[in-house]
C-alpha positions as CSV (number, residue, x, y, z in Angstrom):
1,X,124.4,102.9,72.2
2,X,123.4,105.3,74.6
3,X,120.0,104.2,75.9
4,X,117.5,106.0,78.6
5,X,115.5,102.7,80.1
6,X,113.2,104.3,81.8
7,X,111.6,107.8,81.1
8,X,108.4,109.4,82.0
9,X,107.6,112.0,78.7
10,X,103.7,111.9,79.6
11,X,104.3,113.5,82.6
12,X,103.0,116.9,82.6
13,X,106.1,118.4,83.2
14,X,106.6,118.0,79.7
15,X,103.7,119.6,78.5
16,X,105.0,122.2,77.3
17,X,107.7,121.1,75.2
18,X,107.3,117.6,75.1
19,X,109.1,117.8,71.3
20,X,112.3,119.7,72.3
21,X,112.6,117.6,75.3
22,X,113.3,114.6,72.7
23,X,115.0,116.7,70.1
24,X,117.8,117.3,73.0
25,X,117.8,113.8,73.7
26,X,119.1,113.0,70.3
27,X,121.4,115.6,70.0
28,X,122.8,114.3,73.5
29,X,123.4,110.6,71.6
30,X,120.6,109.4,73.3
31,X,119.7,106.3,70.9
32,X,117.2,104.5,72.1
33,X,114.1,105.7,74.9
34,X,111.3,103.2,77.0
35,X,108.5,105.0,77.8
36,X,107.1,103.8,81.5
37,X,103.6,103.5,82.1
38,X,102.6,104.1,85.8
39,X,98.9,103.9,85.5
40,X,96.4,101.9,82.6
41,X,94.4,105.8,82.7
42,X,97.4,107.6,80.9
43,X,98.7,104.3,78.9
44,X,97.2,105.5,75.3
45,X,99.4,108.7,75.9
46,X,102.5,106.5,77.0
47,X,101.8,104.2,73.9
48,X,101.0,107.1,71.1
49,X,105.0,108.3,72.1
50,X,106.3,105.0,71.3
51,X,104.2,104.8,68.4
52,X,105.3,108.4,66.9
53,X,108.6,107.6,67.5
54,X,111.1,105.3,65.9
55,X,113.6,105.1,68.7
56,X,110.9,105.3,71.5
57,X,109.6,102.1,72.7
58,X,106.8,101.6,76.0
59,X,105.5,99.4,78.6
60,X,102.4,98.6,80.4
61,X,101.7,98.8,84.0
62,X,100.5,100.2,87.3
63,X,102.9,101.5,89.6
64,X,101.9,100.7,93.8
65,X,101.3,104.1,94.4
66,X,98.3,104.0,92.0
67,X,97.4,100.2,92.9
68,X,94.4,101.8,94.8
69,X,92.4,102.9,91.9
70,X,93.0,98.7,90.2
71,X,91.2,96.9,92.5
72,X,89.9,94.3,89.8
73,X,93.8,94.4,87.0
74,X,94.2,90.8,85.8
75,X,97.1,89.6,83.8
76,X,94.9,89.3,81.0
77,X,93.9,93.0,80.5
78,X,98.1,93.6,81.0
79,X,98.7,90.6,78.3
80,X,95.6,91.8,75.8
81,X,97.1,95.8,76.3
82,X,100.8,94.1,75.9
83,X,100.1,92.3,72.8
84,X,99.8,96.1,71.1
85,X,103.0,96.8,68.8
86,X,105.7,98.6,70.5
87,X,104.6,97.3,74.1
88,X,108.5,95.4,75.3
89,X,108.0,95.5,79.0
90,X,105.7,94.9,82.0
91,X,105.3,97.3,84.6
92,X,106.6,99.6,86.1
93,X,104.8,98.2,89.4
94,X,105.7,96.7,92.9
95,X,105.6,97.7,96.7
96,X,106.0,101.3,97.9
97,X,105.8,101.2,101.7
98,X,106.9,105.2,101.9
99,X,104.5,106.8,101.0
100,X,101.7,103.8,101.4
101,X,98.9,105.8,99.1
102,X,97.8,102.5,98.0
103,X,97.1,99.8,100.8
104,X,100.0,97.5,101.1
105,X,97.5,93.9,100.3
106,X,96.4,95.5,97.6
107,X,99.8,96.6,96.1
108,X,100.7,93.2,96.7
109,X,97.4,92.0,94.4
110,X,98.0,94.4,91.6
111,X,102.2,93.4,91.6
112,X,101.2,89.5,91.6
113,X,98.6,90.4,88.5
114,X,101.9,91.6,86.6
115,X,104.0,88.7,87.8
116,X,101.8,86.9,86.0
117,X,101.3,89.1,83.1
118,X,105.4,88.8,82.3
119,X,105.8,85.0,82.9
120,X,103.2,84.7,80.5
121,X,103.9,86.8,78.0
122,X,107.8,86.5,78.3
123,X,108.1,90.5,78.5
124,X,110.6,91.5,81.4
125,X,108.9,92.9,84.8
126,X,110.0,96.8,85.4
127,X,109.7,96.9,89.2
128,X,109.2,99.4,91.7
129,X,110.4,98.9,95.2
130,X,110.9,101.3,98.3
131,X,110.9,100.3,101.8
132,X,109.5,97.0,101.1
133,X,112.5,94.7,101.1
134,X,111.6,91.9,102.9
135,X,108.3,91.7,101.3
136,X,109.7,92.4,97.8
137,X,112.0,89.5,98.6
138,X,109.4,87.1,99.4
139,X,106.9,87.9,96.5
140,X,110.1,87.6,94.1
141,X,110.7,84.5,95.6
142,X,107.9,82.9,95.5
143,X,106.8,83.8,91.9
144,X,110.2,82.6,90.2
145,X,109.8,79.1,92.3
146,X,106.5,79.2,90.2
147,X,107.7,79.4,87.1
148,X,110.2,81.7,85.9
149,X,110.5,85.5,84.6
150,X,112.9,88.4,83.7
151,X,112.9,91.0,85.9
152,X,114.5,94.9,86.3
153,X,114.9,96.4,89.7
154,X,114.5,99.7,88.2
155,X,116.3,102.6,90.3
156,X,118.0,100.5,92.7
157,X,118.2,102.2,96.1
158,X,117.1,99.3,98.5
159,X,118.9,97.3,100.4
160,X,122.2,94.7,100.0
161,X,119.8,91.7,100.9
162,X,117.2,92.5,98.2
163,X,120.3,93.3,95.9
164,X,121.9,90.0,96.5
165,X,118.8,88.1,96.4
166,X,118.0,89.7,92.7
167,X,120.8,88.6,91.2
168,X,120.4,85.2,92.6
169,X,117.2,85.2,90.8
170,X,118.4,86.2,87.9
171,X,117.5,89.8,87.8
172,X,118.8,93.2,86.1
173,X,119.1,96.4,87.7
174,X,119.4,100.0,86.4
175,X,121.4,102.8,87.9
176,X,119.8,106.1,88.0
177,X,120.9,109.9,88.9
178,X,121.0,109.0,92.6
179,X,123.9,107.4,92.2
180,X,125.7,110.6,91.7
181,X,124.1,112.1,94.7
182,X,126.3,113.2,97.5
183,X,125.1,111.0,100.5
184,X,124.4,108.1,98.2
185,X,127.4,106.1,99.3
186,X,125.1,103.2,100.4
187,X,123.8,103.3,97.0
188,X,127.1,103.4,95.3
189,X,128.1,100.4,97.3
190,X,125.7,98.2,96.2
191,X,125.9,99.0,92.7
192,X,129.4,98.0,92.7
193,X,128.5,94.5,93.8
194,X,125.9,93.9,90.7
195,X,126.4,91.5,88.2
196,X,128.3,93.3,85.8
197,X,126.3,92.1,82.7
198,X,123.0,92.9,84.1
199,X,123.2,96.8,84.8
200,X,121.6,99.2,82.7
201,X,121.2,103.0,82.9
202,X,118.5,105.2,83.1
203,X,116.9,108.5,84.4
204,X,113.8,108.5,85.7
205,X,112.6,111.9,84.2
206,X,111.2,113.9,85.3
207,X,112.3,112.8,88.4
208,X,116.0,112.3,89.9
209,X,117.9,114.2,88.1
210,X,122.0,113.8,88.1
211,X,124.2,115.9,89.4
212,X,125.1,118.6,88.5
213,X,121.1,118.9,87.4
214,X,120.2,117.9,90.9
215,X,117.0,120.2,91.7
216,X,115.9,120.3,87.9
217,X,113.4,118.7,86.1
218,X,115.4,115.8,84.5
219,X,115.2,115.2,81.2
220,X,116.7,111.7,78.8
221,X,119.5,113.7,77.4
222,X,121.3,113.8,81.3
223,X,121.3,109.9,81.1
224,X,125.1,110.5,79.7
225,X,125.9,111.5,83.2
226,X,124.2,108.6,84.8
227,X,126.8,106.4,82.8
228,X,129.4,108.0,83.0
229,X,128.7,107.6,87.1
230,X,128.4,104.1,86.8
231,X,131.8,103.7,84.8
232,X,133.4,105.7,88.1
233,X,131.5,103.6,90.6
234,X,132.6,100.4,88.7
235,X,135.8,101.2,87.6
236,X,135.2,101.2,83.6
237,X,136.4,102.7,80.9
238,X,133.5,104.8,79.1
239,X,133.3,102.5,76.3
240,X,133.3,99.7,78.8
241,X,130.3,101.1,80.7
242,X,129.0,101.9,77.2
243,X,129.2,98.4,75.8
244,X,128.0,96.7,79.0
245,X,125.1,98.8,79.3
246,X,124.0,98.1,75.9
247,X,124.4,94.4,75.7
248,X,122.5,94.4,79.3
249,X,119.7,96.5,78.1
250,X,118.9,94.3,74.6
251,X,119.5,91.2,76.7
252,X,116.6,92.0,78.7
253,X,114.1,94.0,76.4
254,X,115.0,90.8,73.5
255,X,112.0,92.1,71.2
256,X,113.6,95.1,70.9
257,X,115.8,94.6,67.5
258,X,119.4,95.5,67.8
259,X,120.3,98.1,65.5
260,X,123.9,96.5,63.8
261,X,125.9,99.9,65.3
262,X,124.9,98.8,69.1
């Protein structure tokens, strides 16, 4: 099954046609979409997709950059907004030392809050990390020695340290347009040292969009291209990238049911 892990349709780029943008989705073979919530203001938006649509699902989270505006998030108000139906996922969240609009203690508080949030309720952590490596590294570290959780490095383009450490932990990773960027060898050569049975795809939209798209608003029905990047970078066969992508993606998101054709 082709599957987009990590879309952003209540963005207002999609305003304006929201529907066809998930029309051309399915016509692309796109099977299955996760909804990302970046911020708890815009999560009844992020959740009414999932809940209009039977092969949209959603998460629940603060990204850093918005960690600013949380000062008070506990993992009980993630858990309680978690427990709605459709809700598979934790997150997206983490460190963003970039751009630094929220203050690095405090995206440090707000990531901790969904830590907690995913050990609890079992839901895998969607995280967000730029620039931040060593912290990242030490948070992750920390947390699992405190009791255990799944995690996605979502749009992997840190560094080989973080990578390694990751998969050491246990972790998943997905693979977005960037990959297919020009100048993105550094990228490519990490994702070819990931464990092969925890990579997933996704696309980021409307953000990152694959080549030959670069410079476009992305959309879930480029997340095709995104594979078939992966199955070059790796060395697989379509199907191969195909099948291991699939088998990644419901071993991570387990309350998402399995359709018998995946």
């Amino acid at each position: 099954m082709l599957i987009d892990s990590h879309v952003n349709l209540h963005a207002p780029q999609f305003d304006e046609d929201r529907d066809e943008v998930i029309a051309r989705a399915r016509e692309a073979g796109v099977g299955l979409m996760v909804e990302i919530s970046d911020r708890l203001a815009t999560f009844e938006a992020t959740h009414a997709l999932a809940m209009a649509h039977d092969d949209i699902w959603c998460t629940v989270g603060v990204h850093p950059h918005e960690a600013r505006h949380y000062p008070d998030l506990t993992a009980d108000r993630l858990i309680e907004l978690a427990g709605r139906p459709r809700v598979i996922g934790i997150g997206e969240c983490g460190l963003d030392f970039h751009y630094d609009l929220s203050p690095r203690d405090r995206q440090a508080e707000v990531f901790r809050a969904h830590v907690h949030a995913a050990r609890r309720t079992g839901l895998p952590l969607v995280v967000h990390t730029r620039e931040a490596d060593d912290v990242m590294a030490g948070i992750l570290r920390e947390e699992q020695s405190d009791g255990a959780f799944k995690f996605l490095m979502h749009c992997y383009t840190s560094g080989r340290e973080l990578a390694d450490l990751s998969a050491e932990l246990g972790g998943w990773f997905s693979v977005s347009g960037i990959a297919s960027f020009k100048a993105a060898e550094d990228v490519r050569a990490v994702i070819r040292n990931m464990p092969e049975d925890r990579i997933i795809v996704e696309t980021d939209c409307p953000y990152l969009a694959p080549t030959p798209h670069r410079g476009r608003r992305n959309e879930p029905a480029y997340v095709g291209r995104v594979l078939e990047t992966l199955a070059e970078v790796r060395g697989w066969t379509h199907e191969e990238a195909l099948a291991r992508t699939t088998d990644a993606f419901f071993a991570l998101f387990h309350s998402v049911p399995k359709p018998a054709a995946a």
